[in-house]
TISEDO-631447 format. One record per atom (N, C-alpha, C, O): residue number from 0; residue in one letter; atom name; x, y, z. Coordinates in steps of 0.05 Angstrom, whole numbers. Example, Ala and Ser with C-alpha at 12.3 -4.5 7.8 and 13.67 -1.06 7.14 Angstrom:
<atoms>
<atom><n>0</n><res>A</res><atom>N</atom><c1>264</c1><c2>-114</c2><c3>156</c3></atom>
<atom><n>0</n><res>A</res><atom>CA</atom><c1>246</c1><c2>-90</c2><c3>156</c3></atom>
<atom><n>0</n><res>A</res><atom>C</atom><c1>264</c1><c2>-66</c2><c3>156</c3></atom>
<atom><n>0</n><res>A</res><atom>O</atom><c1>285</c1><c2>-66</c2><c3>169</c3></atom>
<atom><n>1</n><res>S</res><atom>N</atom><c1>257</c1><c2>-45</c2><c3>142</c3></atom>
<atom><n>1</n><res>S</res><atom>CA</atom><c1>273</c1><c2>-21</c2><c3>143</c3></atom>
<atom><n>1</n><res>S</res><atom>C</atom><c1>258</c1><c2>1</c2><c3>157</c3></atom>
<atom><n>1</n><res>S</res><atom>O</atom><c1>268</c1><c2>23</c2><c3>161</c3></atom>
</atoms>
This chain:
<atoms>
<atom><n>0</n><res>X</res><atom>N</atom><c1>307</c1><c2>-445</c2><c3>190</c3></atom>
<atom><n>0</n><res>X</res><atom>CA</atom><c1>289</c1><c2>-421</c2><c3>193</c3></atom>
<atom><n>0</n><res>X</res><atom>C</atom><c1>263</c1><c2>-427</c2><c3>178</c3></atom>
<atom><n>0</n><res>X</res><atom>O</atom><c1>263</c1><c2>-422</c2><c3>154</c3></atom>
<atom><n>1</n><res>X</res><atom>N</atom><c1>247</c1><c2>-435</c2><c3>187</c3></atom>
<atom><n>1</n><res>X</res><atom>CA</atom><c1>215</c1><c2>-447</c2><c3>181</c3></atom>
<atom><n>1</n><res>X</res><atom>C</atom><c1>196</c1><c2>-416</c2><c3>180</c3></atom>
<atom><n>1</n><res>X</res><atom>O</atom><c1>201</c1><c2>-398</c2><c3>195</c3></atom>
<atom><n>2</n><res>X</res><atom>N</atom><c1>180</c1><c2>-416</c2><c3>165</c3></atom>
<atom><n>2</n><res>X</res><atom>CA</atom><c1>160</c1><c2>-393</c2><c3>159</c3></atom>
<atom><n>2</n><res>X</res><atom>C</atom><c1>147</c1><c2>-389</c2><c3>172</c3></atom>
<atom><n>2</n><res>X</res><atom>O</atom><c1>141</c1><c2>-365</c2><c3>171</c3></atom>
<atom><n>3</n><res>X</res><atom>N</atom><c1>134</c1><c2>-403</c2><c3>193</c3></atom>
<atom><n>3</n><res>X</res><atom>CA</atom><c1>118</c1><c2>-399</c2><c3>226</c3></atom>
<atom><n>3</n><res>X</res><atom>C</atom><c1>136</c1><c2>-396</c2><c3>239</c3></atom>
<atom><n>3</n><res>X</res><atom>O</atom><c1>127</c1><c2>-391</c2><c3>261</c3></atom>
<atom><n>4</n><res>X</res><atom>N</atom><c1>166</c1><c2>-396</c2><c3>239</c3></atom>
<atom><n>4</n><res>X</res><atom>CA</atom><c1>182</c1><c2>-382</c2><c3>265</c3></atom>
<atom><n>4</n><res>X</res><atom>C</atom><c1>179</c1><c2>-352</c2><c3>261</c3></atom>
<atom><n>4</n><res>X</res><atom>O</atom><c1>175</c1><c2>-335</c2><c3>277</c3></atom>
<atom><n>5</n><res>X</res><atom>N</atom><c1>183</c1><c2>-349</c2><c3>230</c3></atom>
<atom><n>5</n><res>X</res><atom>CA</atom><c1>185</c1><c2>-320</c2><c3>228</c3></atom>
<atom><n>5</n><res>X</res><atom>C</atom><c1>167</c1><c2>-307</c2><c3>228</c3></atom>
<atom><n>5</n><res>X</res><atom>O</atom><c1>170</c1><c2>-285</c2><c3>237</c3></atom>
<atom><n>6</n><res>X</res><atom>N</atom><c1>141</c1><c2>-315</c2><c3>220</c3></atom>
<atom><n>6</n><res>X</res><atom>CA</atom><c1>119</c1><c2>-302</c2><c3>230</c3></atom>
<atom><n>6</n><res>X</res><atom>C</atom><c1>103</c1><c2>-297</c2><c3>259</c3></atom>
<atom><n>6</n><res>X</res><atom>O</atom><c1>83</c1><c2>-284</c2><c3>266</c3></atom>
<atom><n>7</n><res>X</res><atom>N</atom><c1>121</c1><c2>-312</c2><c3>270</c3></atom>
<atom><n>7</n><res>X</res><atom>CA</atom><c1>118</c1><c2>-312</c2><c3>299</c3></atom>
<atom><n>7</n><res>X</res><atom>C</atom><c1>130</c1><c2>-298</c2><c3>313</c3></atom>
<atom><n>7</n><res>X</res><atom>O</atom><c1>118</c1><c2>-291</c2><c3>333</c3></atom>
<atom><n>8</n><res>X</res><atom>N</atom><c1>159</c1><c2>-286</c2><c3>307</c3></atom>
<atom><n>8</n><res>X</res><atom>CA</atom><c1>174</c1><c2>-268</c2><c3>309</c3></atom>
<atom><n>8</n><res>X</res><atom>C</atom><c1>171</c1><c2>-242</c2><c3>300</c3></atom>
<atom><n>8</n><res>X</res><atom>O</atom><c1>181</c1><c2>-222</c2><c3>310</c3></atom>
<atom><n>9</n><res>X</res><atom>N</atom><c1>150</c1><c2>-244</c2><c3>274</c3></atom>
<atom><n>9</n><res>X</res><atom>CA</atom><c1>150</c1><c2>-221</c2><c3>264</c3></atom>
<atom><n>9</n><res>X</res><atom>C</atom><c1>121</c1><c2>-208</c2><c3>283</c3></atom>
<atom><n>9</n><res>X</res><atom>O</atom><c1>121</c1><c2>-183</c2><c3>287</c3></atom>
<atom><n>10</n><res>X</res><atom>N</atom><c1>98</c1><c2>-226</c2><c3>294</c3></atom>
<atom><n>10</n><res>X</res><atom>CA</atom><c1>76</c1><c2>-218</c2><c3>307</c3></atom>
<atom><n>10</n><res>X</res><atom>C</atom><c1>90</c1><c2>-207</c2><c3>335</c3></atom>
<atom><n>10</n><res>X</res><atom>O</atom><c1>94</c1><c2>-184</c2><c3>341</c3></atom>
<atom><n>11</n><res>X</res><atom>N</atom><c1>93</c1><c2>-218</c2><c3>343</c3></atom>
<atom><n>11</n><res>X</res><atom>CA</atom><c1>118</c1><c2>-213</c2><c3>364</c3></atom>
<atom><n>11</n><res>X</res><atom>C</atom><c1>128</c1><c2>-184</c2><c3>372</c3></atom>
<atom><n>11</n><res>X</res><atom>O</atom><c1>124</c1><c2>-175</c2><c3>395</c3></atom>
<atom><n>12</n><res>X</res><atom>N</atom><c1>142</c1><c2>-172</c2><c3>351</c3></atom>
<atom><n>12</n><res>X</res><atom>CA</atom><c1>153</c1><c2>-155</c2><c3>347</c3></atom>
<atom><n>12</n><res>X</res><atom>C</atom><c1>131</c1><c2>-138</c2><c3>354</c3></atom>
<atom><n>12</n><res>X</res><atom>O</atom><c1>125</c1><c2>-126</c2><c3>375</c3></atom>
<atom><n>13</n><res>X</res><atom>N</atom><c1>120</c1><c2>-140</c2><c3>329</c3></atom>
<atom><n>13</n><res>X</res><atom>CA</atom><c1>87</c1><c2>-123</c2><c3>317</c3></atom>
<atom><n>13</n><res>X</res><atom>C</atom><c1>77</c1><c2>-115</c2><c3>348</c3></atom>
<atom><n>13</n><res>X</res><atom>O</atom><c1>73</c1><c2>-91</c2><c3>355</c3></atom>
<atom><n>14</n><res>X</res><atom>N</atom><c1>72</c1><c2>-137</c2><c3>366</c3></atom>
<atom><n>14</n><res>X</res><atom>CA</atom><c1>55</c1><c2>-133</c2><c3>389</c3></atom>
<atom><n>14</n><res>X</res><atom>C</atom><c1>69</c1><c2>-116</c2><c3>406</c3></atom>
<atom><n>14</n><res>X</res><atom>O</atom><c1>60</c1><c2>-100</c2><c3>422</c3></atom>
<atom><n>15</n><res>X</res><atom>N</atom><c1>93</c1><c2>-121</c2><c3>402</c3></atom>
<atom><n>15</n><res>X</res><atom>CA</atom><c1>111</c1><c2>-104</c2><c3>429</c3></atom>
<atom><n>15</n><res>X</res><atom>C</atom><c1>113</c1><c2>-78</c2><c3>418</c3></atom>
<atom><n>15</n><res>X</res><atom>O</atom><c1>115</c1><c2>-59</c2><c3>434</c3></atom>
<atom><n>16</n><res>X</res><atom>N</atom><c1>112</c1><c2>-75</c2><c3>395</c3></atom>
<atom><n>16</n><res>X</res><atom>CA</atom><c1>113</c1><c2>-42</c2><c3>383</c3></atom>
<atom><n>16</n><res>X</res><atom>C</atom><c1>89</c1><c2>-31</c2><c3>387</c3></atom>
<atom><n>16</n><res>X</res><atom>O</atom><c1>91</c1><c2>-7</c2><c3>385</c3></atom>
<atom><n>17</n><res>X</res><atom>N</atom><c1>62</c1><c2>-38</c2><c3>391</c3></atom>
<atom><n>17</n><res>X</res><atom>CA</atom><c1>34</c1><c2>-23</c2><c3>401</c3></atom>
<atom><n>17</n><res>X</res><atom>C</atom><c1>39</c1><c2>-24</c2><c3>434</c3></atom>
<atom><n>17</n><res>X</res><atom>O</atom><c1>35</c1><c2>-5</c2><c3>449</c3></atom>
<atom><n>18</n><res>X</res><atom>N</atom><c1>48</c1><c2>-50</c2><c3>440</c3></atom>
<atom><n>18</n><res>X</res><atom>CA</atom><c1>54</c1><c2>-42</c2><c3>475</c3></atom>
<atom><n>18</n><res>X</res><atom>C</atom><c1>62</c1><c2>-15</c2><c3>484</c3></atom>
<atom><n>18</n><res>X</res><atom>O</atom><c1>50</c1><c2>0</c2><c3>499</c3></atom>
<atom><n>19</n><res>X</res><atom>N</atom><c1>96</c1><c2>-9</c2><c3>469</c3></atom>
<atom><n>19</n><res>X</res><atom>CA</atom><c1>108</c1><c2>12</c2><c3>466</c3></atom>
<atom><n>19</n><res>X</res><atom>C</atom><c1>95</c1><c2>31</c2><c3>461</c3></atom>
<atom><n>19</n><res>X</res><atom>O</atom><c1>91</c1><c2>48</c2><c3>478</c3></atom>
<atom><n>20</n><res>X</res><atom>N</atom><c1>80</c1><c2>33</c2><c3>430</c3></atom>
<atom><n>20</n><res>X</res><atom>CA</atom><c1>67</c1><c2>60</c2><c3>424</c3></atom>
<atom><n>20</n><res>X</res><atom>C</atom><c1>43</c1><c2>72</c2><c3>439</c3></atom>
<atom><n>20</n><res>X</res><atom>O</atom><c1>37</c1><c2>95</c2><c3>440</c3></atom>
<atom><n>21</n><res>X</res><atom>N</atom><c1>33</c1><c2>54</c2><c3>448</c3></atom>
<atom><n>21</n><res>X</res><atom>CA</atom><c1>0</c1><c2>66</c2><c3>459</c3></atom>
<atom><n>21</n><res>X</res><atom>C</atom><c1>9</c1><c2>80</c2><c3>483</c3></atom>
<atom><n>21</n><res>X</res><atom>O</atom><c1>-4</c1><c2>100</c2><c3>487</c3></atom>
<atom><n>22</n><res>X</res><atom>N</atom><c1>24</c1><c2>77</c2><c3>497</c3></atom>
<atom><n>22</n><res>X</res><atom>CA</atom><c1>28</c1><c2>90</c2><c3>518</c3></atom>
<atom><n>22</n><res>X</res><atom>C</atom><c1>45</c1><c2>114</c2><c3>520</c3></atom>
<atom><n>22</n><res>X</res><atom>O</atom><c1>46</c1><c2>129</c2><c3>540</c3></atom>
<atom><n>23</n><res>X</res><atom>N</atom><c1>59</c1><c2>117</c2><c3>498</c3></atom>
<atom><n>23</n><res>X</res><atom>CA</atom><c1>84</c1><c2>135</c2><c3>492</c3></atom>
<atom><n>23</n><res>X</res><atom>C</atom><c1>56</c1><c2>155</c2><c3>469</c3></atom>
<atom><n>23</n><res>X</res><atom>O</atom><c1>53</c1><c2>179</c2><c3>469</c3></atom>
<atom><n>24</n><res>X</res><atom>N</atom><c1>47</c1><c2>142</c2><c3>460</c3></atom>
<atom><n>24</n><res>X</res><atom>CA</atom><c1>23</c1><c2>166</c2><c3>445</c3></atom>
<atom><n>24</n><res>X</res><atom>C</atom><c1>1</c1><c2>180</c2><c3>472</c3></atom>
<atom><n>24</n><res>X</res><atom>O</atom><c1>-13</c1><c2>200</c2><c3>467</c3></atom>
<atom><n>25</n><res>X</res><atom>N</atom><c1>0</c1><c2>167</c2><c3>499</c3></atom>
<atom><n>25</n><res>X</res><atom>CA</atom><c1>-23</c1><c2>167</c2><c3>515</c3></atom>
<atom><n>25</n><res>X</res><atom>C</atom><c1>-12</c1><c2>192</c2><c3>537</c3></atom>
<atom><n>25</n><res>X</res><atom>O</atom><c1>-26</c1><c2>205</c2><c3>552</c3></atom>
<atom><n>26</n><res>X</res><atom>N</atom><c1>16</c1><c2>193</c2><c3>534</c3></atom>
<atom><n>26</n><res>X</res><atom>CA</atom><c1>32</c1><c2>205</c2><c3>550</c3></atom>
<atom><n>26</n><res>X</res><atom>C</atom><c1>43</c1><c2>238</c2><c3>531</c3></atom>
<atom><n>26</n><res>X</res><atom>O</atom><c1>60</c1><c2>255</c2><c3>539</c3></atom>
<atom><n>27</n><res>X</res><atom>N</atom><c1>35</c1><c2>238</c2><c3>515</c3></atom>
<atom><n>27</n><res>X</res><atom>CA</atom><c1>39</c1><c2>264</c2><c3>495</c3></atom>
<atom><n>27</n><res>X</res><atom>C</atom><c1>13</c1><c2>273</c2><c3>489</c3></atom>
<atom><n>27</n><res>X</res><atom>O</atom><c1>10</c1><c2>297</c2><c3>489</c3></atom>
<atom><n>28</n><res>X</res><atom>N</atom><c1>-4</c1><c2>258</c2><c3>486</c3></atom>
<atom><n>28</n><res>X</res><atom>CA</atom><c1>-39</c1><c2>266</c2><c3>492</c3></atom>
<atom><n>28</n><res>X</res><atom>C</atom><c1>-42</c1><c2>285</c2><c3>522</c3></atom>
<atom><n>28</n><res>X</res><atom>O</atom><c1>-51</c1><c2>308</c2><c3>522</c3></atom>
<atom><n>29</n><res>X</res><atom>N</atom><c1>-35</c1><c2>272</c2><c3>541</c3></atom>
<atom><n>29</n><res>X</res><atom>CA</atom><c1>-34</c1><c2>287</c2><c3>566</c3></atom>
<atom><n>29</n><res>X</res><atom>C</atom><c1>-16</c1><c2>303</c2><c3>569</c3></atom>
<atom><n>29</n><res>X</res><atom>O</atom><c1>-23</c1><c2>320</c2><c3>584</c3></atom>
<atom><n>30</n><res>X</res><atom>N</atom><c1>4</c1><c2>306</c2><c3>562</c3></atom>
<atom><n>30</n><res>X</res><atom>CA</atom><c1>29</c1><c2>334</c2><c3>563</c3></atom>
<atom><n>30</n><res>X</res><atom>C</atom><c1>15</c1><c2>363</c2><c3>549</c3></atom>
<atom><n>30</n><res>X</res><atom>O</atom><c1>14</c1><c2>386</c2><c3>557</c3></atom>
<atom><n>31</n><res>X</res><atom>N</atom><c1>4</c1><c2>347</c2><c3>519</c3></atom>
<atom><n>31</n><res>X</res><atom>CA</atom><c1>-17</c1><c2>367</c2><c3>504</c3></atom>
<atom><n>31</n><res>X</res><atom>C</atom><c1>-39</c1><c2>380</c2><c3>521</c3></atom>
<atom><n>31</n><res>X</res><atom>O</atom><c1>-41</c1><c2>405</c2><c3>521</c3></atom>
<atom><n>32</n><res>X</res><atom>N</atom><c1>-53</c1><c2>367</c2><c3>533</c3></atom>
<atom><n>32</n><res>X</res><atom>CA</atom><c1>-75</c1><c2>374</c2><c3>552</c3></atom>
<atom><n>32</n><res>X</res><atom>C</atom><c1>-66</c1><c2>387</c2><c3>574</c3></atom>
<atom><n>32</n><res>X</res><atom>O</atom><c1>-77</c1><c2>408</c2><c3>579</c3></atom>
<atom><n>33</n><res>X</res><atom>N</atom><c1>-46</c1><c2>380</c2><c3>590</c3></atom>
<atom><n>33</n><res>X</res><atom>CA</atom><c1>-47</c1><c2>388</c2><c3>614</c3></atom>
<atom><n>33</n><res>X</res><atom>C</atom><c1>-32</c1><c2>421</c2><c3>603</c3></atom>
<atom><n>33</n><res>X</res><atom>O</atom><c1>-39</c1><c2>440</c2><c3>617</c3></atom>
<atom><n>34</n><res>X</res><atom>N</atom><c1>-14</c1><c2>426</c2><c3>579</c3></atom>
<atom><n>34</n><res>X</res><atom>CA</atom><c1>-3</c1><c2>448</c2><c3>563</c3></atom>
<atom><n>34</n><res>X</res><atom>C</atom><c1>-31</c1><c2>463</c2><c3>553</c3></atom>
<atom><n>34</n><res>X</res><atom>O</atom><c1>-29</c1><c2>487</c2><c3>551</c3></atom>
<atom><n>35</n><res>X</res><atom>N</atom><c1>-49</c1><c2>455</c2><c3>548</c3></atom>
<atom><n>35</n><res>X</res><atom>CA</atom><c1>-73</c1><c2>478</c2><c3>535</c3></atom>
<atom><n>35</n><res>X</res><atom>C</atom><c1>-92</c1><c2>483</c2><c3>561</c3></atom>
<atom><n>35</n><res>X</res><atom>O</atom><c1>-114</c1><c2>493</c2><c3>558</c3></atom>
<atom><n>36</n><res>X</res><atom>N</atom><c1>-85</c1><c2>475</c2><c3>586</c3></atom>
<atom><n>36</n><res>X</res><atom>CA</atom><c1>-103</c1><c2>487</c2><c3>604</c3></atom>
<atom><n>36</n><res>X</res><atom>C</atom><c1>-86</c1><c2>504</c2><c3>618</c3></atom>
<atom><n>36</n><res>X</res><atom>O</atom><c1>-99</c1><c2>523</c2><c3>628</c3></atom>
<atom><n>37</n><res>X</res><atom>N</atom><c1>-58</c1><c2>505</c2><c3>623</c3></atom>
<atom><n>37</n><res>X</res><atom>CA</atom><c1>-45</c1><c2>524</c2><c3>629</c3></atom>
<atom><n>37</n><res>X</res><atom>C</atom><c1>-36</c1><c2>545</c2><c3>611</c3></atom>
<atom><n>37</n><res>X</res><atom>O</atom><c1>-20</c1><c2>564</c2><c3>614</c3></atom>
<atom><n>38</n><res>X</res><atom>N</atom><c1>-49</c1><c2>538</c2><c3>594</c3></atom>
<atom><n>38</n><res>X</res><atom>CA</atom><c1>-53</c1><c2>573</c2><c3>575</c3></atom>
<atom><n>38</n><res>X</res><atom>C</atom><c1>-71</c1><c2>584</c2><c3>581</c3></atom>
<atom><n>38</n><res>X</res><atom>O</atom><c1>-71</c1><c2>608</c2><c3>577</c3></atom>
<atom><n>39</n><res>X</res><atom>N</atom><c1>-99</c1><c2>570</c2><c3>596</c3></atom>
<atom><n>39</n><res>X</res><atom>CA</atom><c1>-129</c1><c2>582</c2><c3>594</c3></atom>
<atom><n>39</n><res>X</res><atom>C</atom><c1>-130</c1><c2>579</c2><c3>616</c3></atom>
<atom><n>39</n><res>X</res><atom>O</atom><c1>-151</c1><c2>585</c2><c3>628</c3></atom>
</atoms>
């Protein structure tokens, strides 16, 4: 187990968890929005 595997693993990870988040935050941004115009 070499220190550039794991840091490579650990960026890795890192990247796939903003993949995941930006779009799961982008999709609750618009539920919010499309919810405050059907109040108004």
């Amino acid at each position: 187990m070499s220190t550039i595997g794991a840091a490579e693993i650990l960026i890795g990870l890192l990247m796939l968890g903003v993949v995941l988040f930006i779009p799961a935050v982008v999709i609750a941004i618009l539920i919010v929005l499309i919810r405050m115009m059907r109040k108004m």
